[in-house]
N, C-alpha and C positions, 0 to 999 in steps of 0.2 A: 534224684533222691539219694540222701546217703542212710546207710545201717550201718552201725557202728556194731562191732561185738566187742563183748565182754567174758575173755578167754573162746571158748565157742560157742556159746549163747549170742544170740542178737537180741539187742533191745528191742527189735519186734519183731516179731514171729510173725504176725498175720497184716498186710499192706496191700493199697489199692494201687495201682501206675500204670499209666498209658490206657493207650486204648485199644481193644481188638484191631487186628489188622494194618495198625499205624505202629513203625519202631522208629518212629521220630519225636515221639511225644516224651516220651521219657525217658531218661537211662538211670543205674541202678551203680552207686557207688559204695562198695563193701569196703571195711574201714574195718584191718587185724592187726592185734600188734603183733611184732616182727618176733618179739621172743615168748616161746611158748614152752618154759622149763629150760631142759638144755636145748631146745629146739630152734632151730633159725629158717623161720618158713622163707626169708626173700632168698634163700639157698634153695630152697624148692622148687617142685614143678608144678604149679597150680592148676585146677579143673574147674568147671562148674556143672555139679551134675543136675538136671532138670525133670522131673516126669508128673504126667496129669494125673488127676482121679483115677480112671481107669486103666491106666499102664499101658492107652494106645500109642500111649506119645514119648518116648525115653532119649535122653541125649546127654552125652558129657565132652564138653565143648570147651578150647580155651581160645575161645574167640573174642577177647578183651584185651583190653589195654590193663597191665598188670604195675605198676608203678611200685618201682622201691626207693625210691630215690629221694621224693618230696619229704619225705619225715625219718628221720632216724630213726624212728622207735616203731613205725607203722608199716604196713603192707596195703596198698590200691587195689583193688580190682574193680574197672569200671566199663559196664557192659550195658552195651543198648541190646535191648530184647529183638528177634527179628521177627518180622511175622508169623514164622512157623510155630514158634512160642507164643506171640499174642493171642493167635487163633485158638489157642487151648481155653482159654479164658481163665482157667485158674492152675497154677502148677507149685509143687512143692519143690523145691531148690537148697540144696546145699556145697556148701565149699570144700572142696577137697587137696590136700597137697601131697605131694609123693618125692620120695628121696631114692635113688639106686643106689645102698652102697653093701660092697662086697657083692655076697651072694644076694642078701635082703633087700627087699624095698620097707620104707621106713612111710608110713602112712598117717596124715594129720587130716580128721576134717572135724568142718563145726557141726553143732546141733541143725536140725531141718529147717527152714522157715517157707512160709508161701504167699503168693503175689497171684493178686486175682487183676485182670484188665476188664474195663467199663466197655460193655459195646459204644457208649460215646459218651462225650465230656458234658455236662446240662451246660454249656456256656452261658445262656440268659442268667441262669443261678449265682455262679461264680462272678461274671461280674457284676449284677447286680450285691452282691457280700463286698466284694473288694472295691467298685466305685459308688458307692450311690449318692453321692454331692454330686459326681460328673453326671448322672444319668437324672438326677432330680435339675438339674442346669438345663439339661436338651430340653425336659418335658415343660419345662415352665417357657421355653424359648418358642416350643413350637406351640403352647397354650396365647401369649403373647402372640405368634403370627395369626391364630384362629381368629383372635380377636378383633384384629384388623376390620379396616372396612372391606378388603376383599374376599373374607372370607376364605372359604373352604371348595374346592370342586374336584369331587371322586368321578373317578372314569373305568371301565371296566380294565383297562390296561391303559398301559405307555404308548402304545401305537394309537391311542384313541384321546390322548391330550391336544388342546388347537394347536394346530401351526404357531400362533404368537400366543404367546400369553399375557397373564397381564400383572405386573408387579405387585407383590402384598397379597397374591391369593395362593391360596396353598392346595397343592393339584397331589390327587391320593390318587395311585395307581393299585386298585383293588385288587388286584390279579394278587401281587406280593406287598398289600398294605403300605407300602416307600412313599413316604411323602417327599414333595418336590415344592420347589419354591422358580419363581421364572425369572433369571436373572437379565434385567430392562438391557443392561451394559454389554453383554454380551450375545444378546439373542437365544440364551438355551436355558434350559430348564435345570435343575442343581437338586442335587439330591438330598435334603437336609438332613444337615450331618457331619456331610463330609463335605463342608465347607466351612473354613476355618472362622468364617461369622457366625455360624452356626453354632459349634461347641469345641468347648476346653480342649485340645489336644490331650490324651492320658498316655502317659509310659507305661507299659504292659509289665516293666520291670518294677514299676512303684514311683511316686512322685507325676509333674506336671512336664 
């Protein structure tokens, strides 16, 4: 995700990312421009200070990759959340930069923003939003094998399928709903789906 600011304001104050206890799901790219008055923050020493609702949780960490490089005019900081921040579920976070000179430290941060993490992604939700030609294709595919003359045969589980099965019927493993198709040509049972006769391959980045 990137936040762009504007002076030290972020275009958003309040944002959803990751998810508790996972810091692979999202990272968090802050976007400041480099001149702030006479101020040159990629001369600085950048922080990120963090603390929850109740002030059990505090930390100022410059545990990021801090980029001056890519844009003349801009300053990076891009930071993947670790655990011990997820597990907050919501925390307010600001940017801080610092200069030693002379006797003074010279001090620049932005306004506050905060970042709430989802105990989990509703993934059924999301891709049904972002694919649903690809998931309306499966259903009409596996409506089509129903149809068949071999119908349908639900089994309490996978270990309770026959030994052979028999081409064109579609074998429900109840336990976890999976429906299976039994393929003649190779002797085993296929999990429909995830067999590329089944359905459309999707790029999770977008397109086929």
């Amino acid at each position: 995700m990137k936040l762009t600011f504007c002076g030290k304001s972020p275009q958003q104050r309040f944002f959803r990312i990751g998810v508790v206890g996972n810091n692979l799901a999202d990272d968090l790219t802050m976007i400041i421009d480099k001149k702030q008055g006479n101020l040159n923050l990629a001369e600085f020493t950048p922080f990120i200070k963090i603390v929850n609702r109740d002030f059990t949780f505090v930390d100022k960490t410059r545990h990021f990759i801090f980029d001056v490089d890519t844009d003349p005019e801009k300053v990076r900081l891009i930071y993947v959340f670790p655990k011990k921040v997820t597990r907050q579920r919501n925390v307010d976070m600001q940017v801080l930069f610092q200069k030693a000179e002379n006797d003074d430290t010279i001090i620049w941060q932005t306004e506050i923003f905060n970042a709430t993490f989802d105990l989990e992604i509703p993934a059924d939700e999301v891709i049904s939003k972002e694919y649903p030609d690809e998931l309306q294709d499966l259903d009409d595919r596996v409506t089509a094998l129903e149809q068949k003359d071999g119908g349908v045969t639900e089994c309490i589980d996978r270990a309770h399928f026959p030994d052979v099965g028999v081409g064109g019927v579609i074998y429900i493993d109840a336990a976890t709903n999976t429906p299976y198709r039994y393929d003649t040509a190779t002797n085993n049972y296929v999990i429909i789906g995830l067999d590329l006769d089944d359905i459309t391959i999707i790029n999770a980045n977008g397109g086929n």
